[in-house]
C-alpha distance (Angstrom), angle and dihedral (degrees) to the residues before:
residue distance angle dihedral
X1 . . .
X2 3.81 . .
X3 4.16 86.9 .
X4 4.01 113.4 114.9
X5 3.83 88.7 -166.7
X6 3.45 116.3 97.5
X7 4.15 113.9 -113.3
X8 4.08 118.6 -142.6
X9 3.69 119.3 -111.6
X10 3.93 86.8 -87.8
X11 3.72 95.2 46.3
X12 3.66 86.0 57.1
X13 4.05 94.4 50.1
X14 4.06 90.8 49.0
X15 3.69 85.0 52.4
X16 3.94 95.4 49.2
X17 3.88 86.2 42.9
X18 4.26 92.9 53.3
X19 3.95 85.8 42.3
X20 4.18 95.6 55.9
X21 3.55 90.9 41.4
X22 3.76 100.6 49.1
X23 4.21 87.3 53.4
X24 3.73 117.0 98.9
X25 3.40 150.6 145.4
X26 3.89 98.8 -90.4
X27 4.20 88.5 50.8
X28 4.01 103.1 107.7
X29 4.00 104.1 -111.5
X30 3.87 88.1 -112.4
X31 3.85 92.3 58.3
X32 3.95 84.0 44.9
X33 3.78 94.5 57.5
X34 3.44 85.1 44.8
X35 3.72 103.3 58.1
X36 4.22 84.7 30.4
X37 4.09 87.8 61.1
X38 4.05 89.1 41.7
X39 3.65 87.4 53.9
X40 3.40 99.2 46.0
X41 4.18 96.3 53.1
X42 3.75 78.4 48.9
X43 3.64 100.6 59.5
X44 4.31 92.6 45.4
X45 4.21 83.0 44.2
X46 4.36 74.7 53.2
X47 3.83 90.2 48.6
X48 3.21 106.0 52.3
X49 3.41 97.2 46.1
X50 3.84 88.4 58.1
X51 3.84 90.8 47.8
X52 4.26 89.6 54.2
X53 3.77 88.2 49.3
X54 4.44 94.4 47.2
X55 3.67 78.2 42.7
X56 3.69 84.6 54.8
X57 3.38 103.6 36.8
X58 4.28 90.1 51.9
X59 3.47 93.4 58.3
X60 3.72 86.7 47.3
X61 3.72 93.0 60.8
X62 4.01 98.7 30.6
X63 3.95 78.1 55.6
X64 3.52 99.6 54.5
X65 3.71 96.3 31.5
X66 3.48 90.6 67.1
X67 3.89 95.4 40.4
């Protein structure tokens, strides 16, 4: 993930996606941990994004709730 630009909530995904299906068994462990620790920044990069957009989304409702 040498990008600076931020990716969208679905960029991220497609990401996550190419990085589980390029592990295997014939991957050297290093490489592995590698693409393992890539993953993993992308999944909390995934879950914050979906906490911003509940956030979103309750204020959303609370706002027209109360309308």
């Amino acid at each position: 993930m040498a990008e600076n630009k931020e990716m969208t909530l679905e960029e991220s995904f497609d990401a996550l996606d190419k990085i589980i299906n390029t592990i295997d068994d014939s991957m050297s462990l290093d490489d592995a941990f590698k693409k393992y620790d890539e993953g993993v920044k992308l999944l909390k990069e995934c879950k914050d994004k979906l906490d911003i957009y509940e956030k979103k989304l309750t204020i959303v409702n609370d706002t027209n709730t109360n309308e």
